[in-house]
C-alpha positions in Angstrom: 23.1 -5.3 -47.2 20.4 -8.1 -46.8 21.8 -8.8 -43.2 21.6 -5.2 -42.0 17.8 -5.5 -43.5 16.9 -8.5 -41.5 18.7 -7.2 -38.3 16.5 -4.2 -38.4 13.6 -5.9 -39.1 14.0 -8.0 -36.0 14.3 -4.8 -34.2 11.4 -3.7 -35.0 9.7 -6.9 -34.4 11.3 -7.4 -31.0 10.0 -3.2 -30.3 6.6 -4.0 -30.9 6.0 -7.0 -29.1 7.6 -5.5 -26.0 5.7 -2.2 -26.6 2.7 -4.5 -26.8 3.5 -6.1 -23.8 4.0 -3.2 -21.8 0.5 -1.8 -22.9 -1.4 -5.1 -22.3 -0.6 -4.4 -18.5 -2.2 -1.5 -18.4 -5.2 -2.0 -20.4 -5.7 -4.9 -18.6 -7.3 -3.6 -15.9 -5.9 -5.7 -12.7 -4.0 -3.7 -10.5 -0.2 -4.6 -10.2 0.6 -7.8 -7.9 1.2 -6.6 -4.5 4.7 -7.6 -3.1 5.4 -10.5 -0.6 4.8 -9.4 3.0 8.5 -9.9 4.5 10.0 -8.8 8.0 12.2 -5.4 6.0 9.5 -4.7 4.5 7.2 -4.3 7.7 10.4 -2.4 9.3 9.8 0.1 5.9 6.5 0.3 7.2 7.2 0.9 10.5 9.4 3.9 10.1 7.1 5.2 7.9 4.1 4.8 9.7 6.3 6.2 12.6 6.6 9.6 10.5 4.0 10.2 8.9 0.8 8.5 10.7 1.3 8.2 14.2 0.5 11.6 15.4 -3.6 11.1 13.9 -3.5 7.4 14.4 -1.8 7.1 17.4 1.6 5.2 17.9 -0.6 1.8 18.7 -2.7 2.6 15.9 -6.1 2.8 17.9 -6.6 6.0 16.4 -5.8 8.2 19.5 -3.0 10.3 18.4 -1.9 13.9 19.9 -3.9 15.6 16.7 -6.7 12.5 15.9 -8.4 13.9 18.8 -9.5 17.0 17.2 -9.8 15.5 13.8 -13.7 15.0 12.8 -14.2 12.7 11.7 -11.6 10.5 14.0 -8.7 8.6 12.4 -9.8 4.8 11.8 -8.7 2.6 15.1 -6.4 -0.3 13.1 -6.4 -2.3 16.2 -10.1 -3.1 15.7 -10.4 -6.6 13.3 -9.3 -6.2 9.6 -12.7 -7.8 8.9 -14.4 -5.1 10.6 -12.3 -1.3 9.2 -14.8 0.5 7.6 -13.2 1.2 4.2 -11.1 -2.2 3.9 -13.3 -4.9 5.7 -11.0 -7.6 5.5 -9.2 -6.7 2.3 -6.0 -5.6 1.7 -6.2 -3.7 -1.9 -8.7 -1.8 -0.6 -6.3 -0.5 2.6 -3.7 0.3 0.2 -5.9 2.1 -2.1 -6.9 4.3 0.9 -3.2 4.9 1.4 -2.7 6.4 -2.2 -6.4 7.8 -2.4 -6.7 9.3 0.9 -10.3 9.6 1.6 -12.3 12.6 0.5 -13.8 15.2 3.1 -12.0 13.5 6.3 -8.3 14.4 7.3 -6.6 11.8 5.3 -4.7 12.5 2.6 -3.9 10.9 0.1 0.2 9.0 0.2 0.4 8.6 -3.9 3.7 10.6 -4.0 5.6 7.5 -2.1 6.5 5.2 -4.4 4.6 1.9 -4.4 6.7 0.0 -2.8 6.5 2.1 0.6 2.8 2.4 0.3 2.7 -1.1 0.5 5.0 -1.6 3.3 2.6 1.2 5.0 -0.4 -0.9 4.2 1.3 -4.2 6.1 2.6 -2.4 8.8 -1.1 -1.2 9.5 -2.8 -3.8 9.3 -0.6 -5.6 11.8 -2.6 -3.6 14.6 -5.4 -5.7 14.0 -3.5 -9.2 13.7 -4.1 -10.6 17.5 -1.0 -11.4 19.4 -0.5 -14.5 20.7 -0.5 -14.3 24.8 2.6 -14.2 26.8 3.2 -16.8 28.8 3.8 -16.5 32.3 6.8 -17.9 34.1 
């Protein structure tokens, strides 16, 4: 009997420190790591982007899509320099928290019913506009 009293007293020990784990990261504060920017996970954001953004954002991301030209105000042009996007100047938290926000009173909705993981890839893909390309070299 004393074994079966220890054995559930370590559950319970083991129960509580993981339940008090689990809340810490939410009390906390800090918003979860963002994953590592890799090649899939740009192709993730790619389709998605394809599917869901390019007709307001255009499919170069300048912002001059089939319905962004009716939209008021007009979609934000990604191809302009990270530093210089008017809601994420430079930072990427702030581009992904447009993606699950949305911004109030424009056209964009808010993405929160994609999982995190897409939103991210959505936030990578877009901010690639506005990475310069290195030039082709002529032949």
């Amino acid at each position: 009997m004393p074994k079966e009293n220890d054995m559930k007293r370590w559950l319970w020990v083991i129960t509580m420190v993981s339940l008090l784990l689990f809340s810490f990261s939410f009390v906390s504060g800090q918003p979860p790591k963002p994953p590592a920017k890799t090649p899939e996970l740009l192709g993730v954001g790619k389709k998605l982007y394809d599917q869901n953004c390019a007709s307001c954002h255009g499919p170069k991301g300048d912002g001059k899509g089939q319905i962004g030209a009716a939209l008021k105000p007009p979609p934000n042009d990604f191809t302009k320099p990270f530093s210089q996007w008017p809601r994420g100047k430079g930072d990427v938290q702030k581009v992904f928290d447009v993606t699950t926000k949305g911004i109030p009173n424009t056209s964009m909705v808010k993405w929160d019913q994609l999982p995190e993981q897409e939103r991210w890839a959505l936030t990578y893909y877009v901010v690639e506009f506005a990475t310069p390309k290195a030039p082709t070299k002529k032949k």
